[in-house]
C-alpha positions in Angstrom: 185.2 115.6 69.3 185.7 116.5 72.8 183.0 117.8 75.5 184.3 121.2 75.5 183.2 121.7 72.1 180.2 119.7 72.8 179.0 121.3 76.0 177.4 124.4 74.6 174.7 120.9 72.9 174.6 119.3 76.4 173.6 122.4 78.4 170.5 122.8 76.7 169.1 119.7 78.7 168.7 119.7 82.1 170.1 116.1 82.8 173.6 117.2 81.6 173.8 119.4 85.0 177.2 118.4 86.0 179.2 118.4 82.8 182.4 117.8 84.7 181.3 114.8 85.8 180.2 113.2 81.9 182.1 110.8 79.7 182.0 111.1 76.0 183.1 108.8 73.6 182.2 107.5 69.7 179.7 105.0 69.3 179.1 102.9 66.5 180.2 102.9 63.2 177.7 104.4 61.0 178.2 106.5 57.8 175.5 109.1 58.4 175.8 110.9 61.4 178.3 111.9 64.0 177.4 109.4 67.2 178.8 109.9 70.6 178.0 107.7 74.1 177.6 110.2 77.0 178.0 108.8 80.2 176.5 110.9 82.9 175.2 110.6 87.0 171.8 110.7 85.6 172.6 107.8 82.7 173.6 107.2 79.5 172.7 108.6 76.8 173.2 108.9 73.1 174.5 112.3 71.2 173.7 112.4 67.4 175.2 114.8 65.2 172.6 115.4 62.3 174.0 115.0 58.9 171.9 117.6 57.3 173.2 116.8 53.8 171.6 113.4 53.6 168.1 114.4 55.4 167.7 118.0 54.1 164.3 118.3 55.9 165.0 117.9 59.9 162.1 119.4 60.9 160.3 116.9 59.1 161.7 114.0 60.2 161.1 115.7 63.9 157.2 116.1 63.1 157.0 112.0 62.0 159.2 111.6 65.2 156.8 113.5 67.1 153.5 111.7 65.6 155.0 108.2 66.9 155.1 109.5 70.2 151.9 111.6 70.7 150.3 108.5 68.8 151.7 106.0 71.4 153.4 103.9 68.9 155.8 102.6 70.9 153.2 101.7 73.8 151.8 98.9 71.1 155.8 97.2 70.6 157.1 94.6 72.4 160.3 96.1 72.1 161.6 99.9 72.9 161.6 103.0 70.4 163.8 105.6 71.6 162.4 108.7 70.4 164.6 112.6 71.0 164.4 113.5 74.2 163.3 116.9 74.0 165.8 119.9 75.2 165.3 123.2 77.5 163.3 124.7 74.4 161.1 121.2 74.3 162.5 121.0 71.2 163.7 117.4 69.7 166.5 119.6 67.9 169.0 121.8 69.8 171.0 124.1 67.4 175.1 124.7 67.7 176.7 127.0 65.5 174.2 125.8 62.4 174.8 122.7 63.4 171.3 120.0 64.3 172.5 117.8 67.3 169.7 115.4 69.1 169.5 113.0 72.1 168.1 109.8 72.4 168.0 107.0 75.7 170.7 104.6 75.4 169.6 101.0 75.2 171.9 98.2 75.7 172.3 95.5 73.8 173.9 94.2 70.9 173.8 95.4 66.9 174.5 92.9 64.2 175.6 93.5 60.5 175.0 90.2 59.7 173.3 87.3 60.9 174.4 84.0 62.3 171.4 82.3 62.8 167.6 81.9 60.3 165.9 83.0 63.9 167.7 86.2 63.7 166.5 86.7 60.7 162.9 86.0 62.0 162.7 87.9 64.8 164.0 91.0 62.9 161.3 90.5 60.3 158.7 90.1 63.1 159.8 93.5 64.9 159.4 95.8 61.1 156.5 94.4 60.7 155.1 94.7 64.4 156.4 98.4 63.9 153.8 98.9 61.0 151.0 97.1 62.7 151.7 99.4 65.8 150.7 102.6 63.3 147.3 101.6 62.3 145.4 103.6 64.1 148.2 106.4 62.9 146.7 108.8 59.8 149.3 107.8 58.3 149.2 110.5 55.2 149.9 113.0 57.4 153.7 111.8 57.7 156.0 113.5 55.7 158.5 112.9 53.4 161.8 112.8 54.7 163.5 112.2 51.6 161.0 112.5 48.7 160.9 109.6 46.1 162.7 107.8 48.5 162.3 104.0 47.4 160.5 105.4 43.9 161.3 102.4 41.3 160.1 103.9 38.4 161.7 107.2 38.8 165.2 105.6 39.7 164.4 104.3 36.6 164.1 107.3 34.8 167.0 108.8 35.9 169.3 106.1 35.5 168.3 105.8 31.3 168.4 110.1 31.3 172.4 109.3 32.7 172.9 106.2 30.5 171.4 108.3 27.2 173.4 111.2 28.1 177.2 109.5 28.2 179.6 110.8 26.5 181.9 108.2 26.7 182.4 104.5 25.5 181.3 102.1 27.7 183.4 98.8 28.2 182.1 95.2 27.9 181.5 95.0 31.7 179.7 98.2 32.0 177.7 97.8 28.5 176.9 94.3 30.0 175.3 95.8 33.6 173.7 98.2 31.6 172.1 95.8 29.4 170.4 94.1 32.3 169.2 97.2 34.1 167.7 98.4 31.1 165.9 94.7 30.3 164.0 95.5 33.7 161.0 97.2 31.9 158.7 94.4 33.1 159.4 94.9 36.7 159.2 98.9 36.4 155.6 98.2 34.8 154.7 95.2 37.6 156.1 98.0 40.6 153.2 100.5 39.2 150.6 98.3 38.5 150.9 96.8 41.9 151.4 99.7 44.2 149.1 101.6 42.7 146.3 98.7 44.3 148.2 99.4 47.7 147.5 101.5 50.6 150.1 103.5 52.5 151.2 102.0 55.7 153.7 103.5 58.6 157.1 101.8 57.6 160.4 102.3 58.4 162.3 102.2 54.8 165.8 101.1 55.9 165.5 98.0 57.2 169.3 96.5 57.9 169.4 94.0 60.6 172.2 96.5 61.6 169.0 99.0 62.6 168.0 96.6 65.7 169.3 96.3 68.8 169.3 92.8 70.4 169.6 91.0 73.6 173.3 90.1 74.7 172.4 86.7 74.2 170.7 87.9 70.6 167.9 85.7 70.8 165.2 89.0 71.2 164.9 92.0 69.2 165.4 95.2 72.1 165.1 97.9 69.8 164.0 99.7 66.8 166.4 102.5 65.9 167.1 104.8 63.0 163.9 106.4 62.3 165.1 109.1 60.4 163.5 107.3 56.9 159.9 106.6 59.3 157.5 108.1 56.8 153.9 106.6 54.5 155.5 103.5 52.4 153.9 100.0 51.0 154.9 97.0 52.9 156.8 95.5 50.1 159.8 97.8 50.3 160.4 97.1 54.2 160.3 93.4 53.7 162.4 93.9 50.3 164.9 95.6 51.5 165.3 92.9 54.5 165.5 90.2 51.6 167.9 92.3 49.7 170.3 92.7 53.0 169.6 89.8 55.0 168.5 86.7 52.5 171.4 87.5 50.4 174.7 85.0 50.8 177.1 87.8 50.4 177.0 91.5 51.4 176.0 94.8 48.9 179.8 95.2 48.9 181.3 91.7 48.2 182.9 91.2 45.0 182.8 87.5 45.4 180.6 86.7 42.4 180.4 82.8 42.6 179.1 82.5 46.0 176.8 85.2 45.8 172.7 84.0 45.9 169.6 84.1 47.6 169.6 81.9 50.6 166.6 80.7 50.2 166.2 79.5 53.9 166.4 82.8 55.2 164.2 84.0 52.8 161.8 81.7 54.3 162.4 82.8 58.4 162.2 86.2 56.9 158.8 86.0 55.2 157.5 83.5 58.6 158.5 86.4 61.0 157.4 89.1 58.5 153.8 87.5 58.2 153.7 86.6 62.2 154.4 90.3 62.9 152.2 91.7 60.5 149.0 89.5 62.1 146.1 90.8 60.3 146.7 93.9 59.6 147.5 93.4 55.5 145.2 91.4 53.4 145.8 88.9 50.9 146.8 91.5 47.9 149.0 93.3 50.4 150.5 90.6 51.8 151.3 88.8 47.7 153.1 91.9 47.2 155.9 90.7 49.5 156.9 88.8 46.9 157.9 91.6 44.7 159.7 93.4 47.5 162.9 91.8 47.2 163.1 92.4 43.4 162.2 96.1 43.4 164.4 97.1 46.5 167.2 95.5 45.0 167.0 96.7 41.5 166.3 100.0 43.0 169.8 99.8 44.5 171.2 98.7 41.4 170.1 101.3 39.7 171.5 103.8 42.2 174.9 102.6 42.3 175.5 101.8 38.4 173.8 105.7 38.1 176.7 107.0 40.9 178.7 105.0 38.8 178.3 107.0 35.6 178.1 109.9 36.9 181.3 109.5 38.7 180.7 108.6 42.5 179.4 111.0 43.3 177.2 110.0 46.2 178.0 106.9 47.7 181.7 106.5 49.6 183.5 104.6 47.5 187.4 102.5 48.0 188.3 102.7 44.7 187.1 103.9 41.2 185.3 100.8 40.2 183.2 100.3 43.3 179.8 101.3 42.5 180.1 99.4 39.2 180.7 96.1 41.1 177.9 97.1 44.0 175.8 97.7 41.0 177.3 94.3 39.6 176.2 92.3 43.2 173.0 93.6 43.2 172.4 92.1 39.6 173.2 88.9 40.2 170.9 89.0 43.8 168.2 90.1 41.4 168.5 87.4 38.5 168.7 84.9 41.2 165.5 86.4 42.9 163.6 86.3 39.2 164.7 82.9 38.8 163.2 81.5 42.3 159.8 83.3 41.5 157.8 79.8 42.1 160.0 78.6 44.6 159.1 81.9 46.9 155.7 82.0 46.0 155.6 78.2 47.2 157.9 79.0 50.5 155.0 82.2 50.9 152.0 80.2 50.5 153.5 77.9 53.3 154.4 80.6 55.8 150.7 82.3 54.6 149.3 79.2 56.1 151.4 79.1 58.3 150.7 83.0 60.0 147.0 81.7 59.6 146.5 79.0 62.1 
């Protein structure tokens, strides 16, 4: 992509008067959207090409977008939010040939896919949870969906046994085997309803990769938030899951390395310190025990989304080869059984950081 092609996007805002004199170049490597670096005499800035296939709803991820900022959220962080900077129109969108294209402030600093220390870990916690504490005041139920049924256990559920009942054909021992384990997660389906149902909505982020911060250079601060696109109503438990599921694990969603994959427990720990530190007293007791079921639901959610791509012949998720859902679906089963066999070890590690948060 060139800035020819992209100069009929920057002209609709008024700091992209000299085009001439602007730099463009790719940023990042994400899977979702098209991201560009725009170096201009006003600044830099960021250039996002909306993938409209993943979030079929722009308009409402730009009214959530648009609640953080008339709500102030970002004024109650100790860390930036960059937000669409708003076009010509004062619009958060600007339009191209069908095509959605946004632009945010650039914020230096440094983006991680995996940790290297447990204080990463901790201060990542601390800023998801300090982004839901910053949205209390927000009525929260009037956020929209921005993908409906997004982290929905139960119906992931249901549409992974409506695929699995519906094969036509044979399955072999590896795949019978997976299948086996997702379908001996009944208890937890029933323990996901039971519990949420007792849970009010909060404002949460629902993707939260360490790879969704940005740092310091010196990575001993959390900078940023970004990635709001999945900012809608959510319980607690799936943020701070989904950390457990992609930072507390020894191995990545994609590894194949079956012996050294595990719960690091000690991570689990800094994650659940920071989580509880950043929350402060926003959640009470039932609210903050449902942490404890967040790593097993957002991971057998996952599960159950790539063994369903799997059967139904990747057809969602990017995949290297033929067999790479099964054996994402394969990683995240193992993660899980190690999670359910911990279950007094991490309620001990949470009563300690619950005291902990207390003092």
């Amino acid at each position: 992509m060139n800035l020819e092609k992209l100069s009929p996007v920057l002209r609709q805002y008024e700091f992209f008067e000299d085009l001439d004199a602007c730099q463009i170049m790719p940023l990042g490597a994400g899977l979702i959207h098209e991201t560009f670096l725009i170096e201009s005499p006003n600044g830099k800035y960021v250039l996002q090409g909306f993938n409209q296939e993943v979030f079929q709803y722009p308009d409402r991820i730009a009214f959530n977008l648009e609640q953080l900022y008339t709500n102030q959220i970002a004024d109650n962080l100790p860390f930036e939010l960059p937000l669409p900077l708003l076009n010509e129109n004062g619009k958060q969108l600007s339009t191209v040939d069908g095509k959605n294209w946004r632009v945010f402030p650039f914020v230096k600093g440094q983006t991680l896919e995996q940790i290297s220390s447990k204080n990463q870990a901790r201060n990542a916690a601390t800023a998801f949870a300090e982004f839901s504490k910053a949205g209390t005041e927000l009525k929260v139920d009037i956020l929209k969906e921005t993908i409906p049924d997004f982290h929905r256990l139960d119906l992931r559920f249901e549409r992974f046994c409506a695929v699995a009942s519906g094969m036509e054909r044979k399955l072999d021992s590896e795949e019978e085997s997976i299948l086996r384990f997702y379908l001996n997660q009944k208890p937890l389906i029933e323990n996901y309803k039971e519990t949420t149902q007792k849970l009010p909505l909060r404002l949460t982020h629902n993707d939260t990769k360490i790879n969704n911060l940005i740092f310091s250079e010196s990575l001993d601060r959390v900078k940023a938030l970004i990635d709001l696109d999945t900012v809608m109503p959510g319980y607690l438990l799936y943020d701070f899951g989904d950390l457990v599921r992609t930072v507390a694990c020894t191995r990545t969603e994609i590894s194949t390395d079956w012996e050294n994959l595990r719960l690091d427990e000690s991570v689990f720990e800094a994650l659940m310190e920071g989580y509880l530190s950043g929350l402060g007293n926003l959640a009470k007791k039932e609210e903050r025990e449902s942490l404890l079921l967040g790593g097993e639901v957002m991971t057998c959610m996952m599960g159950l989304r790539f063994f369903t791509d799997h059967l139904q012949g990747n057809i969602y998720y990017r995949v290297n080869y033929p067999e790479q859902n099964l054996h994402r679906a394969k990683n995240q089963s193992i993660l899980l059984r190690d999670l359910q066999s911990k279950r007094e070890l991490l309620r001990n590690l949470w009563i300690k950081a619950s005291n902990h948060s207390s003092l």
